[in-house]
BAVEXTI-889074 format. One record per residue (C-alpha): y, z, x; residue number from 1; residue in three letters; chain. Coordinates in Angstrom, 1 decimal. Example, Ala and Ser with C-alpha at 12.3 -4.5 7.8 and 13.67 -1.06 7.14 Angstrom:
<rs>
R, -4.5, 7.8, 12.3, 1, ALA, A
R, -1.1, 7.1, 13.7, 2, SER, A
</rs>
This chain:
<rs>
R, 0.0, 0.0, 0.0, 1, UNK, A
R, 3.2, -0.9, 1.5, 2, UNK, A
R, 6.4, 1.6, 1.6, 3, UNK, A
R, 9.2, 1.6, -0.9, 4, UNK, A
R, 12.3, 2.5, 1.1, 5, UNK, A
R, 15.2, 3.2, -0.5, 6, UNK, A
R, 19.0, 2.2, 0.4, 7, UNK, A
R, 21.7, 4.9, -0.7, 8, UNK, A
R, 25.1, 3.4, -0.4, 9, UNK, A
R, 27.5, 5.2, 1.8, 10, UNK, A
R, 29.4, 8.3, 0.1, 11, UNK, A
R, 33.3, 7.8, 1.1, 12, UNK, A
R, 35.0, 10.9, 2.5, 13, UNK, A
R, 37.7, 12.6, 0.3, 14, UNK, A
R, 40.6, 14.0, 2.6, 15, UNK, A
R, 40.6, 17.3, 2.6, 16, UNK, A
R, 37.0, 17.5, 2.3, 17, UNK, A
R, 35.3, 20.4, 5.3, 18, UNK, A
R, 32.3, 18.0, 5.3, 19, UNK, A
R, 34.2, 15.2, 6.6, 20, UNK, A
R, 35.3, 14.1, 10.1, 21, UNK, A
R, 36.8, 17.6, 11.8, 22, UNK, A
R, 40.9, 17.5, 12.5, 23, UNK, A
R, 42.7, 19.1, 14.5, 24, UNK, A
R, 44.4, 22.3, 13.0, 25, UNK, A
R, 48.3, 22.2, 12.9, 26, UNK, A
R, 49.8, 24.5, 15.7, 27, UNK, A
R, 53.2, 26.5, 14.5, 28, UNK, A
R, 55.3, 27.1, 17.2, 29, UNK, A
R, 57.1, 30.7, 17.6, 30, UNK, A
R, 60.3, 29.2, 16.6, 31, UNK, A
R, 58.4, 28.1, 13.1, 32, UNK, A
R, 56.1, 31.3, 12.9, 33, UNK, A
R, 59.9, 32.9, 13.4, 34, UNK, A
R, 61.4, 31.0, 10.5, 35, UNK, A
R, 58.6, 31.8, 8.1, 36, UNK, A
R, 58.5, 35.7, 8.5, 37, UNK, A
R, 61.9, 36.1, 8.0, 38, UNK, A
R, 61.4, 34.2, 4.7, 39, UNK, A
R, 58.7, 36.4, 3.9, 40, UNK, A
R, 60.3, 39.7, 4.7, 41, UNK, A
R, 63.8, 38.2, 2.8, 42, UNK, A
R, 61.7, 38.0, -0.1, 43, UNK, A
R, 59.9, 41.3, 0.4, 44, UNK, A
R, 63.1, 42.7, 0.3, 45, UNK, A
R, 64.9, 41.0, -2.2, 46, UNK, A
R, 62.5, 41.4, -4.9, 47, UNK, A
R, 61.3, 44.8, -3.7, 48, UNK, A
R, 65.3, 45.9, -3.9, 49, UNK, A
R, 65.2, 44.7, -7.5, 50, UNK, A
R, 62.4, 46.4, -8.5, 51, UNK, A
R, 63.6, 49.8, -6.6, 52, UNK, A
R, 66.8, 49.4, -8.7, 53, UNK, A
R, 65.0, 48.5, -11.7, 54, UNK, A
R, 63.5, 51.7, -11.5, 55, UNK, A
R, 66.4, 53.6, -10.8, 56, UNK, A
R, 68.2, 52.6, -13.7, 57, UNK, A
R, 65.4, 53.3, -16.1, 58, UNK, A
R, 66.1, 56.9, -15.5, 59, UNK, A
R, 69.7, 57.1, -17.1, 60, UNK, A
R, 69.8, 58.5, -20.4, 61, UNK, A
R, 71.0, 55.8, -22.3, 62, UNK, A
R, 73.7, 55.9, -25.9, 63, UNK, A
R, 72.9, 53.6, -28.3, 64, UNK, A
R, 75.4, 51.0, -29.3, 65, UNK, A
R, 75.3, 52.1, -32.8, 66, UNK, A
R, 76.3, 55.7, -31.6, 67, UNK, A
R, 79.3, 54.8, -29.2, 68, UNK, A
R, 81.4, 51.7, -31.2, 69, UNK, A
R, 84.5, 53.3, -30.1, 70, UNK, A
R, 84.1, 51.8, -27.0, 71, UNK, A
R, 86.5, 48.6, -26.4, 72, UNK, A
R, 84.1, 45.6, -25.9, 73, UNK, A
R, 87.1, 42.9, -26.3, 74, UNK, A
R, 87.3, 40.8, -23.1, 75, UNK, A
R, 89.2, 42.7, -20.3, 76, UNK, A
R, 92.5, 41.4, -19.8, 77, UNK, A
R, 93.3, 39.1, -16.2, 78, UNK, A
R, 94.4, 41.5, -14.0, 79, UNK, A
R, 92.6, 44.2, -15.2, 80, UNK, A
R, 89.5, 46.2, -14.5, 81, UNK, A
R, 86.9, 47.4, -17.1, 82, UNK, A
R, 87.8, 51.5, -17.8, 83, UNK, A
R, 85.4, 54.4, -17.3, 84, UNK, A
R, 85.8, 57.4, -19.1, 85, UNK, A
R, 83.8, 60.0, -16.9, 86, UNK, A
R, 82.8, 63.4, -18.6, 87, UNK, A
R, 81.6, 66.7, -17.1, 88, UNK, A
R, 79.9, 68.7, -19.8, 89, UNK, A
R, 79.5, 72.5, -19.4, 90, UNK, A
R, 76.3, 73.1, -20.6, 91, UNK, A
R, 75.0, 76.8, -19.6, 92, UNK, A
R, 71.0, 75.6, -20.6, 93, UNK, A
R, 70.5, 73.4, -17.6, 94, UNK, A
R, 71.4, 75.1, -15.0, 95, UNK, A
R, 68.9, 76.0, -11.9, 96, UNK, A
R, 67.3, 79.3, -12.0, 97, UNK, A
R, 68.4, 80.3, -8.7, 98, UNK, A
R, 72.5, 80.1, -9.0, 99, UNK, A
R, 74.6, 82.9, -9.6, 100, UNK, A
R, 74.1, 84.1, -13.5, 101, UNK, A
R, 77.2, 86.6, -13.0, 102, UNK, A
R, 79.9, 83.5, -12.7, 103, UNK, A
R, 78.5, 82.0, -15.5, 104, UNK, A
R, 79.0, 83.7, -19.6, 105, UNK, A
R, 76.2, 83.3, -22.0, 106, UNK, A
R, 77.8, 80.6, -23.7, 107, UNK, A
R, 75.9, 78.0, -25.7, 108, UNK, A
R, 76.1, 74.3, -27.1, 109, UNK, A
R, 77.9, 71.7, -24.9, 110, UNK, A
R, 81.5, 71.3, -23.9, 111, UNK, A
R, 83.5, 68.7, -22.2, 112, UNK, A
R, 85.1, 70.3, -19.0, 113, UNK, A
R, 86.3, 67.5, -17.2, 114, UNK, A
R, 88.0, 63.8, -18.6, 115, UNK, A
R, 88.6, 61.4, -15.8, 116, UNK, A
R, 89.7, 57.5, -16.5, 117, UNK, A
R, 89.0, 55.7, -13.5, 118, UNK, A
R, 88.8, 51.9, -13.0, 119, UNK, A
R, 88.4, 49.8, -9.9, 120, UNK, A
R, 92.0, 47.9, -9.0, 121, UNK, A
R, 92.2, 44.5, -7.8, 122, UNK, A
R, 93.4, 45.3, -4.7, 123, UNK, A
R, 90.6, 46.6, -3.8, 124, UNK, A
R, 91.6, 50.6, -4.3, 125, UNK, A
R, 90.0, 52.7, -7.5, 126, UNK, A
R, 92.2, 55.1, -9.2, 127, UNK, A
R, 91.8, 57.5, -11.8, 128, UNK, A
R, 93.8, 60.1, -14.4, 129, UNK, A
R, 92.9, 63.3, -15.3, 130, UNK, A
R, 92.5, 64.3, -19.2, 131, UNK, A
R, 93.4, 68.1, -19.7, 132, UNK, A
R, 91.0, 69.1, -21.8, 133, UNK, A
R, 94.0, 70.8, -23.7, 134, UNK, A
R, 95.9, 68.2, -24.4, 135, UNK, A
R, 97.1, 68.2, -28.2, 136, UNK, A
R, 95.5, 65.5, -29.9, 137, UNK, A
R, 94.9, 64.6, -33.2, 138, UNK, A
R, 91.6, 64.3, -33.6, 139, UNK, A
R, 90.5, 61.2, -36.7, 140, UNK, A
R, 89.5, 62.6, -39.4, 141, UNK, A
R, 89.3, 66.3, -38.3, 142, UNK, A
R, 93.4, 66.7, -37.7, 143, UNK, A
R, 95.0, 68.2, -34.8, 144, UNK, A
R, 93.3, 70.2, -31.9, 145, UNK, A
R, 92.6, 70.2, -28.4, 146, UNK, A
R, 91.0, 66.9, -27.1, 147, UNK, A
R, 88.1, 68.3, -25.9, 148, UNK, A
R, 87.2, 69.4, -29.5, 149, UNK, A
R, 86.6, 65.7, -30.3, 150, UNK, A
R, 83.7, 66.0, -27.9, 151, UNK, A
R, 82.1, 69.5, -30.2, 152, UNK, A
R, 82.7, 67.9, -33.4, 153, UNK, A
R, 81.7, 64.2, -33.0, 154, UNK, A
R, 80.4, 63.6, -29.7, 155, UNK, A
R, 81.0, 60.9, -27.2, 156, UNK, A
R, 81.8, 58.6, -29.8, 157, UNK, A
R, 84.7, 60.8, -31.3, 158, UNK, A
R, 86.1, 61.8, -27.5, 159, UNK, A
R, 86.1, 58.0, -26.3, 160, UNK, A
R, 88.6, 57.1, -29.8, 161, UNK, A
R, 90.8, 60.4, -29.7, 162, UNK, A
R, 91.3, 59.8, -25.8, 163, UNK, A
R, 92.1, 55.9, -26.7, 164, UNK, A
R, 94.1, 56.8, -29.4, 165, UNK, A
R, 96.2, 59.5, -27.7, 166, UNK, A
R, 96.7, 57.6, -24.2, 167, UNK, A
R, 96.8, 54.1, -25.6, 168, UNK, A
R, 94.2, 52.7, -22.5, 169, UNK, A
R, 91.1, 50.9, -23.4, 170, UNK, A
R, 87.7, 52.4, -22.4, 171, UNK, A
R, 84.5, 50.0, -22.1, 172, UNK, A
R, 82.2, 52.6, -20.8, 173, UNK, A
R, 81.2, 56.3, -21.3, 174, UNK, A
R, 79.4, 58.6, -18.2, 175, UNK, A
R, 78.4, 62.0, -18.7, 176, UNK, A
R, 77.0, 64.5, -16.5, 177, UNK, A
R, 77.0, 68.0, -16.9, 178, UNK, A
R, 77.2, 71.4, -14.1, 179, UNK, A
R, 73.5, 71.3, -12.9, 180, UNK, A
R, 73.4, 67.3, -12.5, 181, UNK, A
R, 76.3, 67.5, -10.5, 182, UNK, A
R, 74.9, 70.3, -8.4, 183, UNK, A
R, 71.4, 68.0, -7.8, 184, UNK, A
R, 73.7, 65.1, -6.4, 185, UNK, A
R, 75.8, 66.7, -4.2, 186, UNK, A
R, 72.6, 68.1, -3.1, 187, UNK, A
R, 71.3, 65.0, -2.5, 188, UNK, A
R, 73.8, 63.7, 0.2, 189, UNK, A
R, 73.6, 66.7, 2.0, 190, UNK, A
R, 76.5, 68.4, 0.4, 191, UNK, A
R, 80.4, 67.3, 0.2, 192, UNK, A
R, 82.5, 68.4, 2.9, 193, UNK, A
R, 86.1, 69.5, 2.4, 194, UNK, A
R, 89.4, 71.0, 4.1, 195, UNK, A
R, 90.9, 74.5, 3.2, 196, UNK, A
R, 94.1, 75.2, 4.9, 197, UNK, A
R, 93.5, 78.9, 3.4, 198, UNK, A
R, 90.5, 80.9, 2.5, 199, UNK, A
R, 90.0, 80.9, -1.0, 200, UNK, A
R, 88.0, 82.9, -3.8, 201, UNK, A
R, 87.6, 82.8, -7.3, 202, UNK, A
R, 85.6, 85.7, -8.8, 203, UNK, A
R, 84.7, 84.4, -12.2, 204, UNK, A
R, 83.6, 80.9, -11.0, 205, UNK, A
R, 81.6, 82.5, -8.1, 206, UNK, A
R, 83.4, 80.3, -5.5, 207, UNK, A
R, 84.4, 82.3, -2.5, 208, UNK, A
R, 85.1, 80.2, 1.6, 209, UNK, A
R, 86.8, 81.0, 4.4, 210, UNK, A
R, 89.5, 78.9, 6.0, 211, UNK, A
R, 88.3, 75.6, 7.7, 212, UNK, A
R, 86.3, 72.8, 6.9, 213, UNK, A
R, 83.2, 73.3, 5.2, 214, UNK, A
R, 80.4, 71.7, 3.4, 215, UNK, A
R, 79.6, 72.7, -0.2, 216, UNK, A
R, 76.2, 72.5, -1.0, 217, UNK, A
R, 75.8, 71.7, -5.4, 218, UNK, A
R, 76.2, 75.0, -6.7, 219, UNK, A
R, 78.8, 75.6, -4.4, 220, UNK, A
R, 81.0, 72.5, -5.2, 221, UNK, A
R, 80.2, 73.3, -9.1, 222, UNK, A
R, 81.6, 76.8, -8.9, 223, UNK, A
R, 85.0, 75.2, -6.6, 224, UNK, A
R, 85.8, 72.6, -9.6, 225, UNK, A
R, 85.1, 75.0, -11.9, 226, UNK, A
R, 87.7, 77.0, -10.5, 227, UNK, A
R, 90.9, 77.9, -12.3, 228, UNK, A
R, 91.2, 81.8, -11.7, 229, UNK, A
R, 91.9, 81.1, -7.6, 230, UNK, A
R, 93.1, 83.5, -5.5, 231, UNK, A
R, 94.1, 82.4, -2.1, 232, UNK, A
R, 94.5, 84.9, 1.4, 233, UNK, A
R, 98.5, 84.6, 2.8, 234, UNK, A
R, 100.2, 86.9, 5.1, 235, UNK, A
R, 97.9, 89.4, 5.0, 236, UNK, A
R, 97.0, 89.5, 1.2, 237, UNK, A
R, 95.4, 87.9, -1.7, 238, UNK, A
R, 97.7, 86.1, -4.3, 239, UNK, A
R, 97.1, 83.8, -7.1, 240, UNK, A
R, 97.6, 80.0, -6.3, 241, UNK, A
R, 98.4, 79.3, -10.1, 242, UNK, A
R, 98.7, 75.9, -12.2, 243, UNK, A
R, 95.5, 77.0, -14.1, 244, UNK, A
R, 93.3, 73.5, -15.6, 245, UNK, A
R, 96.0, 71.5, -13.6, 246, UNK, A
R, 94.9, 72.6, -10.5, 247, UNK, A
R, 91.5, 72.1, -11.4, 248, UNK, A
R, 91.5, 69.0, -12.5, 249, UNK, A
R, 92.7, 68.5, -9.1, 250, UNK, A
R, 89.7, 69.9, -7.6, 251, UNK, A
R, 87.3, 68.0, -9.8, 252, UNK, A
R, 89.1, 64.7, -8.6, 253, UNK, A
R, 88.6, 66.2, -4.7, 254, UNK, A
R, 85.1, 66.8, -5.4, 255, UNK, A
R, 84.5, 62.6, -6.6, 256, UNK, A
R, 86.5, 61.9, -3.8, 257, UNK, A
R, 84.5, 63.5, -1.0, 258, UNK, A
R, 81.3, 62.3, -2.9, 259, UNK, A
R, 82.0, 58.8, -3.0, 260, UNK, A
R, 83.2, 59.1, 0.5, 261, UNK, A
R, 80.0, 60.6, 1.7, 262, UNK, A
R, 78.4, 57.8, -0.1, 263, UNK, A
R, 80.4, 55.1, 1.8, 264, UNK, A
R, 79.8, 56.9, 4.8, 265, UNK, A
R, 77.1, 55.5, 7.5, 266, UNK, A
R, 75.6, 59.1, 8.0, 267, UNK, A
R, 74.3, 59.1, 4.7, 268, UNK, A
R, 72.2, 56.0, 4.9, 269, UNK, A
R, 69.4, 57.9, 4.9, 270, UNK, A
R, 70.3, 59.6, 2.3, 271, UNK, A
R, 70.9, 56.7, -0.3, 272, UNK, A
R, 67.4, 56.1, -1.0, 273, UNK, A
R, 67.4, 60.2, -2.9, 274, UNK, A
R, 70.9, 59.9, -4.1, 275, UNK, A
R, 70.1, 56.8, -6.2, 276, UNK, A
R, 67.6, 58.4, -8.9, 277, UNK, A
R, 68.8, 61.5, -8.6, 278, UNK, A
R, 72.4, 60.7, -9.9, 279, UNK, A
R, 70.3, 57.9, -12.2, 280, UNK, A
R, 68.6, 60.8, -13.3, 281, UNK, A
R, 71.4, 63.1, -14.5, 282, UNK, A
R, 73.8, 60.9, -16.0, 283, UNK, A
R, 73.8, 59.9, -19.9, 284, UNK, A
R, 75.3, 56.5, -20.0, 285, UNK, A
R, 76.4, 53.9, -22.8, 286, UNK, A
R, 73.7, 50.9, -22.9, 287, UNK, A
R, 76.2, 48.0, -21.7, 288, UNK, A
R, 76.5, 49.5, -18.2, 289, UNK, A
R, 73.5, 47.5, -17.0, 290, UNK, A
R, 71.7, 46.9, -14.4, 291, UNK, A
R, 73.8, 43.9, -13.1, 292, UNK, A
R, 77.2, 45.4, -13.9, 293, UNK, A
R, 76.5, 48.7, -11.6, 294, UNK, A
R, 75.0, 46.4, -8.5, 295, UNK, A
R, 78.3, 44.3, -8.6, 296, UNK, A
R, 80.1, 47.7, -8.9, 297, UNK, A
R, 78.0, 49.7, -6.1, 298, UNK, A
R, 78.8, 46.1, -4.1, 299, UNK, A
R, 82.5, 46.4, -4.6, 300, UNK, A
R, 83.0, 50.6, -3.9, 301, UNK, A
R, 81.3, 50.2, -0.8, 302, UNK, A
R, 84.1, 48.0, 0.4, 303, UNK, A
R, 86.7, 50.6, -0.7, 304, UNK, A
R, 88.1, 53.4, 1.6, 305, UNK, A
R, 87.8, 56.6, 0.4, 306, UNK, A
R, 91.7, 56.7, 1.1, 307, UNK, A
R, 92.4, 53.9, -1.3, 308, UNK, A
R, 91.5, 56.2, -4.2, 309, UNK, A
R, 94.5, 57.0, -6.3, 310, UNK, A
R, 94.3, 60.5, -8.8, 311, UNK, A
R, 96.7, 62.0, -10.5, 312, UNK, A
R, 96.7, 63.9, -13.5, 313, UNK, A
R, 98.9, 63.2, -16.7, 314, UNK, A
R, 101.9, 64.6, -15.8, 315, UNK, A
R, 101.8, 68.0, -19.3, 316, UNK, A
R, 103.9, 71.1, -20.3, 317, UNK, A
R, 102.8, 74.1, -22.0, 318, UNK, A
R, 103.2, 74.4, -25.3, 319, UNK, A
R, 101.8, 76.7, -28.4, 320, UNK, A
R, 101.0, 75.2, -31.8, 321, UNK, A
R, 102.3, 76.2, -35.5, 322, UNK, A
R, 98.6, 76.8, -35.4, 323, UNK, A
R, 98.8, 79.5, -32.7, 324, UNK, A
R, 96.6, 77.4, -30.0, 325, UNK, A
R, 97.6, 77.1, -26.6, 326, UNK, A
R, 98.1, 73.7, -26.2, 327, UNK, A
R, 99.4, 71.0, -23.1, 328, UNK, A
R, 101.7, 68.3, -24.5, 329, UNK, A
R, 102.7, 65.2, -22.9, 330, UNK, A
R, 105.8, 65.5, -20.4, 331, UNK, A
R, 108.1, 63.4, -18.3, 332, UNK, A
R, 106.3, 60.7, -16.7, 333, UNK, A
R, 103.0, 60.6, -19.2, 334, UNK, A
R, 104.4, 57.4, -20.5, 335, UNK, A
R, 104.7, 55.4, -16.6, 336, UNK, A
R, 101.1, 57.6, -15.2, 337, UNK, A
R, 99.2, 55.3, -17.9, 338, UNK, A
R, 101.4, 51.8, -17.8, 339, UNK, A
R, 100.7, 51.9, -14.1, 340, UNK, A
R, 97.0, 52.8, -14.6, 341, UNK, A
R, 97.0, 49.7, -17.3, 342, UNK, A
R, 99.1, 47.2, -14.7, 343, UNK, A
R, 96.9, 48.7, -12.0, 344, UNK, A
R, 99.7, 50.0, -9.8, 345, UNK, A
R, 100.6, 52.7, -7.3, 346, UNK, A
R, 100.4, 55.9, -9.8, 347, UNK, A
R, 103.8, 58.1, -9.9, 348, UNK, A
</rs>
């Protein structure tokens, strides 16, 4: 029997394919190898930055639209910067177990204790205005009282309209932060440092330093913006520095100051990455601050001197109410403090 053989016809070879004729592998030189891991890392980065912030923001307490519509959403005017209305909140609850119970009264519910406008200028400079928290004000809907009563009987939404209504300045967004958050970010940075030309104590607020510069750890800084009862050591004796809230409010602008300034500063680079959630953490916030908004914010402070920050407080009098309150009233110069804070001028 003769052999069948059988002729298969020749498979082609697909490129690509490993069982096909061997090539030589492509060599990257280091310039190329260079030029790829920088890519890689820049993207690494990028998108790893993104998600660090994304995470960071998720912790702010957030107001619902439908619970803040006093805030002014109409398109900022040119030459104008969107307005924050910054509140500290006294609130006895949170604070840390191990401060000083004896400078603080067993008071309870929340109270605003500090009112700061502040807005970033064109120019590259951030300024800001004090709101004494007795300022007469009538309050919509619930007549006149102090301005920080708006806060007690309506809540953020009812401060943001009295405060709008009484100085005439738009506010787009609301920040709140109350004694014990403020402690954890100063804490954060490593303390806030600060100058005093004399010692100074205040018994009821629990703040007490000698002469000097000195940093304030949280519940130290806390007790020194608190302080409104300060007694000061001159020639030989203690004696009362005066000016009550006013000179507070002064202090609780010193305190922003020296924290944005110890933000700003290179030493605290290390500390950024625990000062991000933390103050995330322990501010309440109105939903349209987003996550863009505060990037192109944090982008634009960290260009800004901590010199270039303007603070005053509206310029008040005493006065005293047919209702018997103690009250402050506007005085000479409210009227120019706010149209230079609108035009975004040097503030009188």
């Amino acid at each position: 029997m003769s052999q069948i053989t059988e002729t298969f016809p020749e498979i082609p070879t697909v490129p690509g394919d490993p069982s096909g004729p061997s090539k030589k592998k492509r060599r990257w030189s280091l310039p190329q190898k260079l030029i790829v891991g920088v890519l890689v890392l820049a993207v690494g980065v990028v998108f790893g930055g993104f998600a660090y912030l994304s995470w960071t923001e998720g912790k702010i307490e957030r107001i619902a639209s439908d619970d803040l519509t006093s805030l002014n959403t109409a398109p900022v005017v040119a030459g104008q910067s969107e307005t924050f209305l910054i509140v500290g909140v006294d609130d006895r609850s949170t604070l840390p177990d191990d401060w000083d119970d004896d400078a603080y009264a067993d008071v309870a519910g929340r109270r605003t204790d500090v009112m700061i406008l502040a807005h970033l200028t064109d120019d590259a400079g951030i300024q800001m205005v004090s709101v004494p928290r007795d300022l007469k004000a009538d309050i919509p809907g619930h007549g006149t009282n102090r301005v920080n009563a708006a806060y007690v009987i309506g809540g953020p939404d009812l401060l943001v309209e009295t405060i709008q209504q009484e100085t005439g300045i738009p506010i787009h967004h609301y920040v709140e932060i109350d004694f014990a958050g403020v402690g954890a970010v100063v804490d954060s940075l490593g303390g806030v440092t600060l100058d005093f030309p004399l010692a100074m104590r205040d018994t009821q607020s629990g703040f007490e330093t000698e002469a000097g510069t000195h940093t304030l750890n949280g519940e130290q800084a806390v007790a020194y913006a608190r302080s409104r009862h300060t007694l000061v050591y001159e020639n030989g004796e203690w004696t009362s520095s005066g000016a009550g809230d006013i000179a507070r409010t002064g202090r609780q602008q010193q305190i922003l100051i020296a924290l944005f300034s110890q933000v700003t500063s290179p030493s605290s680079a290390f500390n950024l990455p625990s000062f991000l959630p933390t103050f995330a953490d322990q501010i309440t916030a109105d939903e349209g601050l987003s996550l863009a908004k505060m990037t192109d914010l944090g982008r634009r402070a960290l260009t800004i001197d901590s010199r270039a920050i303007d603070a005053v407080t509206l310029p008040v009098q005493n006065s005293r109410g047919s209702d018997g309150r103690a009250y402050v009233i506007p005085a000479d110069g409210w009227q120019a403090t706010i149209d230079a804070f609108l035009a975004g001028t040097t503030l009188p």
